[in-house]
C-alpha positions as CSV (number, residue, x, y, z in Angstrom):
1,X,63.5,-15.9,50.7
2,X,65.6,-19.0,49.1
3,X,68.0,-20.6,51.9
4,X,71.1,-21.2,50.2
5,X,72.9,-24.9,51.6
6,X,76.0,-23.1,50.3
7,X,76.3,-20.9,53.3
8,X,76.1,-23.1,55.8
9,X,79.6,-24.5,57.2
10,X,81.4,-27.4,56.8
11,X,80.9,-28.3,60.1
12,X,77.2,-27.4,60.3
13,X,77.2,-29.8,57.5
14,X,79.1,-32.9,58.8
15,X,77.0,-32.7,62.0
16,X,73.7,-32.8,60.3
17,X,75.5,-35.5,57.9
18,X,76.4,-37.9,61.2
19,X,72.7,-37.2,62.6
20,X,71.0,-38.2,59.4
21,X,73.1,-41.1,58.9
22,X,72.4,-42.8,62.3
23,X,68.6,-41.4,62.1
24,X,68.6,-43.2,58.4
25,X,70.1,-46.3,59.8
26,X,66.9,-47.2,61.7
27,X,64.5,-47.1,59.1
28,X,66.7,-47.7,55.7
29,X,66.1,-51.2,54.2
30,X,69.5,-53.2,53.1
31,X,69.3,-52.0,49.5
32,X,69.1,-48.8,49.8
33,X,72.0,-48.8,52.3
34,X,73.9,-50.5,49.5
35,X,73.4,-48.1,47.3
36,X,75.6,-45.9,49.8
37,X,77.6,-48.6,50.3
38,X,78.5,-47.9,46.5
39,X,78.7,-44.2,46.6
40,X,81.4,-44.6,49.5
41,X,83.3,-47.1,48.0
42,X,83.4,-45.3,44.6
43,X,84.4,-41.9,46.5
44,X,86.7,-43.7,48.9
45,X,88.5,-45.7,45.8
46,X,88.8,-42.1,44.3
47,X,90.2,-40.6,47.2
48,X,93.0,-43.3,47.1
49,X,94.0,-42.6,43.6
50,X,94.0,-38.8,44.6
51,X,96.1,-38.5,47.6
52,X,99.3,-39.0,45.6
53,X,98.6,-36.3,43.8
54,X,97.6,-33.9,46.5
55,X,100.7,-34.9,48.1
56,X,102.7,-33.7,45.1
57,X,101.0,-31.2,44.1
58,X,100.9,-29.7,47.7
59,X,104.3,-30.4,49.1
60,X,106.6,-30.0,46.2
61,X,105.8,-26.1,45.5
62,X,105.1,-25.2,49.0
63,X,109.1,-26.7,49.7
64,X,110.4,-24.6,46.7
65,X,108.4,-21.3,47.8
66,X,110.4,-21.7,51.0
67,X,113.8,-22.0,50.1
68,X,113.7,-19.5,47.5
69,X,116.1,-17.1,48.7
70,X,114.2,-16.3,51.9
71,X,117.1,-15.4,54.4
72,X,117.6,-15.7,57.6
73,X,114.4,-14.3,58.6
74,X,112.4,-16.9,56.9
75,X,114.1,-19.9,58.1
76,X,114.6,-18.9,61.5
77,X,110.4,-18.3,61.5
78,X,110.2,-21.9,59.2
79,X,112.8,-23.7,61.9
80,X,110.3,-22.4,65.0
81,X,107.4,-23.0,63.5
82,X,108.1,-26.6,62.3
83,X,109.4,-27.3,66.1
84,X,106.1,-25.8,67.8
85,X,104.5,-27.8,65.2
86,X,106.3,-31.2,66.1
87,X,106.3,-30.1,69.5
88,X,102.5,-30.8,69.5
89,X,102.5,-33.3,68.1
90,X,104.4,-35.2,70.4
91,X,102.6,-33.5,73.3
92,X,99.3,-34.7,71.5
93,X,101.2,-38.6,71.8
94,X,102.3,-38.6,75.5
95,X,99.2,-37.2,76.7
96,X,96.9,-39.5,74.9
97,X,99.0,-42.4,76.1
98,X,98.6,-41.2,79.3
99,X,94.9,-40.5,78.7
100,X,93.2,-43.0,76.9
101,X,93.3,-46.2,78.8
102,X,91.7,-44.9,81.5
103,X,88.8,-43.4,79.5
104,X,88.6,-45.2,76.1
105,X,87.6,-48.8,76.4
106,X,90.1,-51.7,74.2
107,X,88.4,-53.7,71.8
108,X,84.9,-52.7,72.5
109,X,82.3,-55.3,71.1
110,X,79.9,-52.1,70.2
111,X,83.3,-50.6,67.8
112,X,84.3,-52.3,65.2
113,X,86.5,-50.5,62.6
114,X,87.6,-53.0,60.3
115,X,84.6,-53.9,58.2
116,X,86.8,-56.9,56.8
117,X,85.8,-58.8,59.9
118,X,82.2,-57.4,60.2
119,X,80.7,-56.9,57.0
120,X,77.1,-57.2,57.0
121,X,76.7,-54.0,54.7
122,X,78.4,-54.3,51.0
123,X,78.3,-52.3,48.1
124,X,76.6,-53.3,44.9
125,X,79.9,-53.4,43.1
126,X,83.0,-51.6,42.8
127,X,85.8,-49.7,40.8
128,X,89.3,-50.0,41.3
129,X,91.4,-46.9,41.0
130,X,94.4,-47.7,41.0
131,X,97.1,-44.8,42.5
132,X,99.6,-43.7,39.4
133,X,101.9,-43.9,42.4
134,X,102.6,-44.9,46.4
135,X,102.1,-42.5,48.5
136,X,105.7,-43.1,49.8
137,X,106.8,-42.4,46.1
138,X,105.0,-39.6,46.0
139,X,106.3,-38.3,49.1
140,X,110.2,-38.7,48.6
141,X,109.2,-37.4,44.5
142,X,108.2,-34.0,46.4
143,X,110.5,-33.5,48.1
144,X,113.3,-34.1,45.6
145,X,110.6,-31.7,43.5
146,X,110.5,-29.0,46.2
147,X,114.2,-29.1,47.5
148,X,115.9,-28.7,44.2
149,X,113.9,-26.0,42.9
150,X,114.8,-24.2,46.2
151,X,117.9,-24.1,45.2
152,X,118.2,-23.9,41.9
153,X,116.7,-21.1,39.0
154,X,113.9,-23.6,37.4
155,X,111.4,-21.0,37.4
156,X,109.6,-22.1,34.2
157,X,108.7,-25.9,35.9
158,X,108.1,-24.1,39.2
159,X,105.3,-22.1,38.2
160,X,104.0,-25.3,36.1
161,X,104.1,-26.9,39.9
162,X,102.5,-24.0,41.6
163,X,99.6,-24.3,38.9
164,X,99.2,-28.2,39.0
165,X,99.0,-27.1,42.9
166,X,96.2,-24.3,42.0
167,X,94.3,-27.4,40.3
168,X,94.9,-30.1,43.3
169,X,93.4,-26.8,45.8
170,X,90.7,-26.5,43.2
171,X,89.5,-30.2,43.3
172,X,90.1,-30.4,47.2
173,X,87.9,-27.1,47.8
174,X,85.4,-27.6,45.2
175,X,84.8,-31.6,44.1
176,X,86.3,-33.6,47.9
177,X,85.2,-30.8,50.4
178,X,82.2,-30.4,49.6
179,X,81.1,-34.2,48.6
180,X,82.3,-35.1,52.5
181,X,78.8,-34.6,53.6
182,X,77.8,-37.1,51.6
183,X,80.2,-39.3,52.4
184,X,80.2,-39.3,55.8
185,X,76.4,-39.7,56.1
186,X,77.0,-42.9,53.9
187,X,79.9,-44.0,56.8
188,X,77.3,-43.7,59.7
189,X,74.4,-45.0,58.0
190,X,76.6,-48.0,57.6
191,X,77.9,-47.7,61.0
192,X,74.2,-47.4,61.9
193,X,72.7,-50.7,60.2
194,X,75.6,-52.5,62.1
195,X,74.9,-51.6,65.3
196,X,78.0,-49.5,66.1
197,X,76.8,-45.9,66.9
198,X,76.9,-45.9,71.1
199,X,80.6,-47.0,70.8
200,X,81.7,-44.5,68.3
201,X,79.4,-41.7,69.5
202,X,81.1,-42.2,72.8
203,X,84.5,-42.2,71.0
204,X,84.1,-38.9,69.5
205,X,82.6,-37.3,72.7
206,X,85.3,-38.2,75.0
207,X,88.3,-37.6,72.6
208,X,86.8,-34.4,71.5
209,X,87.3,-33.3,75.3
210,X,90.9,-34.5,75.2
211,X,91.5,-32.9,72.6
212,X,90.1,-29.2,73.7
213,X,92.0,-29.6,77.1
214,X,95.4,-30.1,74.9
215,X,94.8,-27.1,73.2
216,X,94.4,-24.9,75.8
217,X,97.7,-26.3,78.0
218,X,99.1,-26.0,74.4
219,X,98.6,-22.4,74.4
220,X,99.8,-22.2,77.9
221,X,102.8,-23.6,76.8
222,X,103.5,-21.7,73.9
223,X,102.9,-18.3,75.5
224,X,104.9,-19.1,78.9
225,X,107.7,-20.1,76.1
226,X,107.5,-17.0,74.5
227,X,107.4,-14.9,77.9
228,X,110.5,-16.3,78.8
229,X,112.7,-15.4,75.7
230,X,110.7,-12.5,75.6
231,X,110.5,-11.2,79.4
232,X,106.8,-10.1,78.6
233,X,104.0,-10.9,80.9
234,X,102.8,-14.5,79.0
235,X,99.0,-14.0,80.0
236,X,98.6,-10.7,79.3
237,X,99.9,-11.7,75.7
238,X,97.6,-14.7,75.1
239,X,94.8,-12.8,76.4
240,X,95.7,-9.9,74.0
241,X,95.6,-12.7,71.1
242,X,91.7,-13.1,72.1
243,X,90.5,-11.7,69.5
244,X,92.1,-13.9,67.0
245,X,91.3,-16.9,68.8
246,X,87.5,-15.8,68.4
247,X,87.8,-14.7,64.4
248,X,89.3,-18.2,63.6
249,X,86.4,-20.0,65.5
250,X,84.3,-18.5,63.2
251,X,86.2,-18.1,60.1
252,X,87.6,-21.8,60.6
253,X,90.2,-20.1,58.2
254,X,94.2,-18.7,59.3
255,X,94.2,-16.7,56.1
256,X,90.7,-15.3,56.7
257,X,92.0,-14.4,60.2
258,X,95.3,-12.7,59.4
259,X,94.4,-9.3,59.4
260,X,93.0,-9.5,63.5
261,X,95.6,-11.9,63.8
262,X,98.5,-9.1,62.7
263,X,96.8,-6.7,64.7
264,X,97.3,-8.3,68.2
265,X,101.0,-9.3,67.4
266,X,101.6,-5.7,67.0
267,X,99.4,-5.3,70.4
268,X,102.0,-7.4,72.0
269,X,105.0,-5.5,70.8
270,X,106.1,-7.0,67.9
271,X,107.5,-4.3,65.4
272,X,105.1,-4.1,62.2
273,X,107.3,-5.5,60.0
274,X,108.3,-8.5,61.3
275,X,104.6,-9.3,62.2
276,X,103.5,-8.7,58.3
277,X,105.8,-11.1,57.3
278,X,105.5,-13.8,60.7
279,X,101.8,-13.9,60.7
280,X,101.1,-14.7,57.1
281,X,103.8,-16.9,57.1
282,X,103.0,-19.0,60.0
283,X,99.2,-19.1,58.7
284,X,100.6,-21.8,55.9
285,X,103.3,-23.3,57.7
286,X,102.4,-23.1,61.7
287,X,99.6,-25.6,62.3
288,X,100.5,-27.1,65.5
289,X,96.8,-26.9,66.5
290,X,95.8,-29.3,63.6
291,X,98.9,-31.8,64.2
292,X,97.8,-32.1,67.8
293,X,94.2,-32.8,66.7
294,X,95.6,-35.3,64.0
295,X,97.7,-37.3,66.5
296,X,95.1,-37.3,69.2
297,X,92.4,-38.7,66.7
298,X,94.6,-41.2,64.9
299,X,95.9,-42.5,68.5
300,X,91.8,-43.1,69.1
301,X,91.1,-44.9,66.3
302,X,94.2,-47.3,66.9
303,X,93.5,-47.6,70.5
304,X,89.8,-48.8,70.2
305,X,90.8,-51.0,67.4
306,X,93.7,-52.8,69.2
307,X,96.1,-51.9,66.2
308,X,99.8,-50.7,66.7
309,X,100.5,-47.2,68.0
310,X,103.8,-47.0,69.7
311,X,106.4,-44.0,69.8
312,X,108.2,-46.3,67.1
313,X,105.4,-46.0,64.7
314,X,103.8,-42.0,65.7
315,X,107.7,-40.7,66.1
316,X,108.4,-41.2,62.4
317,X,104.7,-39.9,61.6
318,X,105.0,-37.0,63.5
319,X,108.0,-36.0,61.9
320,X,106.8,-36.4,58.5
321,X,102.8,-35.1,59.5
322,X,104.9,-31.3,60.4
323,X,106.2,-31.0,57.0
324,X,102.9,-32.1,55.4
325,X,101.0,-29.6,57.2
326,X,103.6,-27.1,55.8
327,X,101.6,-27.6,52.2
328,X,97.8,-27.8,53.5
329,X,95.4,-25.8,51.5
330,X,94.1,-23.0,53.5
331,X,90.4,-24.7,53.1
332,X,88.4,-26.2,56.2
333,X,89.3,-29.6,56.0
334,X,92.3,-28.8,54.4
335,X,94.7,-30.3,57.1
336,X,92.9,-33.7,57.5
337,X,92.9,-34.0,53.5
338,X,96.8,-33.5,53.4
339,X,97.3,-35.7,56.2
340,X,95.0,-38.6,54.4
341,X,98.0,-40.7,52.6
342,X,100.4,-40.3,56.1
343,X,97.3,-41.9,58.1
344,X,97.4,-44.5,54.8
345,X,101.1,-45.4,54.6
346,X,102.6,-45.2,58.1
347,X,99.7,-46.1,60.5
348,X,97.7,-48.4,58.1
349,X,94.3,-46.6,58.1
350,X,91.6,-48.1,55.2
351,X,89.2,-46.1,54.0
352,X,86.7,-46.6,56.4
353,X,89.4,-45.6,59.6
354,X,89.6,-42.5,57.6
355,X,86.0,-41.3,56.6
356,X,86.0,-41.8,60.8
357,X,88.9,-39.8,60.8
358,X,87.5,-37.1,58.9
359,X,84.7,-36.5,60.6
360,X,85.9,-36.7,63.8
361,X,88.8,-33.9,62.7
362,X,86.4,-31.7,60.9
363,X,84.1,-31.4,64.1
364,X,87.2,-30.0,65.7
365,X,88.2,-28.0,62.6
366,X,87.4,-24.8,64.3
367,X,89.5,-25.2,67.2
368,X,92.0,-26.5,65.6
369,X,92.7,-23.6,63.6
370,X,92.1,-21.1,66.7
371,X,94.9,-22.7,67.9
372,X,96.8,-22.4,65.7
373,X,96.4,-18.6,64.8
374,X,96.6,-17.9,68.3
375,X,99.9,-19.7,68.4
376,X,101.2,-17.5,65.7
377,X,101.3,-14.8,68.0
378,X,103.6,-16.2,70.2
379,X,106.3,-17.2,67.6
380,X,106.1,-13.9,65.9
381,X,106.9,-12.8,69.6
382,X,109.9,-14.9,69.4
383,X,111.3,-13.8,66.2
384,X,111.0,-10.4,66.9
385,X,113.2,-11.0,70.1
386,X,115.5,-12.6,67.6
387,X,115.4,-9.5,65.1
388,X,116.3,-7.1,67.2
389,X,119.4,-8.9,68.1
């Protein structure tokens, strides 16, 4: 019987990637190190001239599918589930603020990010990839892109978007996904040779807790919101949503999960037709799990490495981060990817804060998107309060 590497998860396969890359470290001489060095900087430069282009192609079509002619239905579900989203994320903020000085350590002599300062591990050589645009540029093109097609009958250069976004989904799933293995071993054999791994390994471990305990007050929060405008028993109706929470942990996919997901929203009283057109809905545009994971991660990394993170600077990110996730690709990984030029632009991550970013996302990938199934159920709750008005 063949065993098939295909079939084993993303996160199976970061995990094993962050082993082998610290178990590598120990043993690798400098030159073969290097050569990953290389790899990383190649894939990393690449990932920069990319991430205007997922942008684009992400955010542009996913704004024009919204506003065209949806009705009051549709942007009453978009308007809640862009506040639960934001709503998260600023939950994610205040709680890490609250959280991480007494259990991260500033300016730890065992972390150091920035490899400008501590680089005892270069590549060979390098190639510069220059963006075709900022990711700023990119950003405000989308949305002039997305806004005016919403509104207007360009259906010829919409569907050319929604193709050039089939393509962007295609290289995310099938080219970036699955070389992140590769990559991230390269980041922690690197991490590895420069004797870094206790502090980061402790990083992930105690931020990962965080993070789990968020998303269960989250849910809490979400449901006890929903039993109020509701005047349905709040526990009874996150416990009926069980079953979704469990297919997403395994699925690490909303789409995969919208059938169990639509099923338990009905459970829960919500008429059938509202939930068949909440639930699939809020599976592209509801991600408040992933925001909160995003924020709580990106407020680690800035913490530890005595770098900027005030309201000043996560308020405007926040904002923006909720109508990225609205365009994620429905892959695993798909949220961190999207959320790559934000972490870039607005909070100043290189490209070694974000292979650190990545993996530690993805190894919360599956939570992340239990969340935020689960979560649909209680706006689809809400709506259907509001459409039977």
């Amino acid at each position: 019987m063949r065993f098939n590497f295909n079939k084993i998860g993303l996160l199976t396969r970061i995990i094993i990637a962050i082993a082998l890359g610290i178990l590598c470290s120990t043993f690798f001489p400098d030159a073969l190190t290097r050569v990953f060095a290389t790899v990383n900087s190649f894939f990393g430069n690449f990932l920069g001239f990319v991430i205007p282009l997922i942008i684009l192609g992400l955010v542009a079509p996913g704004i024009a599918e919204l506003g065209n002619g949806a009705g009051k239905l549709l942007g009453i579900t978009a308007l809640i589930a862009y506040g639960s989203t934001i709503f998260a994320g600023f939950f994610s903020y205040f709680t890490c603020d609250l959280t991480y000085p007494l259990i991260l350590v500033k300016n730890s002599s065992a972390l150091t990010f920035n490899h400008d300062t501590a680089t005892s591990i270069s590549p060979y050589f390098t190639v510069d990839m220059p963006p075709l645009m900022s990711v700023t540029s990119s950003l405000i093109f989308a949305f002039i892109l997305g806004l005016g097609l919403s509104v207007v009958n360009g259906n010829y250069f919409k569907n050319t978007l929604i193709e050039f976004r089939d393509l962007i989904t295609k290289l995310i799933s099938n080219a970036i996904i699955p070389f992140l293995p590769i990559y991230i071993f390269g980041v922690f054999l690197i991490i590895g040779a420069e004797g870094q791994v206790g502090g980061i390994l402790s990083l992930f471990v105690r931020v990962i807790i965080v993070i789990f305990v968020m998303h269960v007050l989250l849910l809490l929060l979400q449901f006890l919101l929903a039993g109020v405008v509701t005047k349905k028993n709040p526990f009874k109706a996150l416990i009926n949503m069980f079953p979704a929470y469990m297919t997403a942990l395994g699925t690490q996919s909303s789409a995969a999960t919208i059938p169990v997901t639509l099923k338990q929203a009905v459970k829960n009283g919500v008429n059938e037709d509202v939930a068949g057109f909440v639930v699939p809905l809020c599976a592209t545009i509801h991600l408040s799990g992933s925001i909160l994971k995003i924020v709580a991660c990106a407020f680690a990394i800035l913490w530890m490495n005595d770098m900027p993170f005030g309201l000043n600077i996560f308020a405007g990110f926040i904002f923006m981060l909720g109508l990225t996730m609205v365009a994620a690709p429905g892959v695993p990984g798909g949220a961190i990817m999207a959320a790559l030029g934000l972490l870039s632009s607005m909070l100043g991550f290189d490209e070694n804060l974000q292979a650190l970013m990545i993996a530690l996302y993805i190894t919360m990938d599956s939570f992340g998107t239990a969340c935020n199934v689960t979560g649909d159920g209680a706006i689809a709750m809400v709506v259907n309060k509001i459409y039977k008005r």
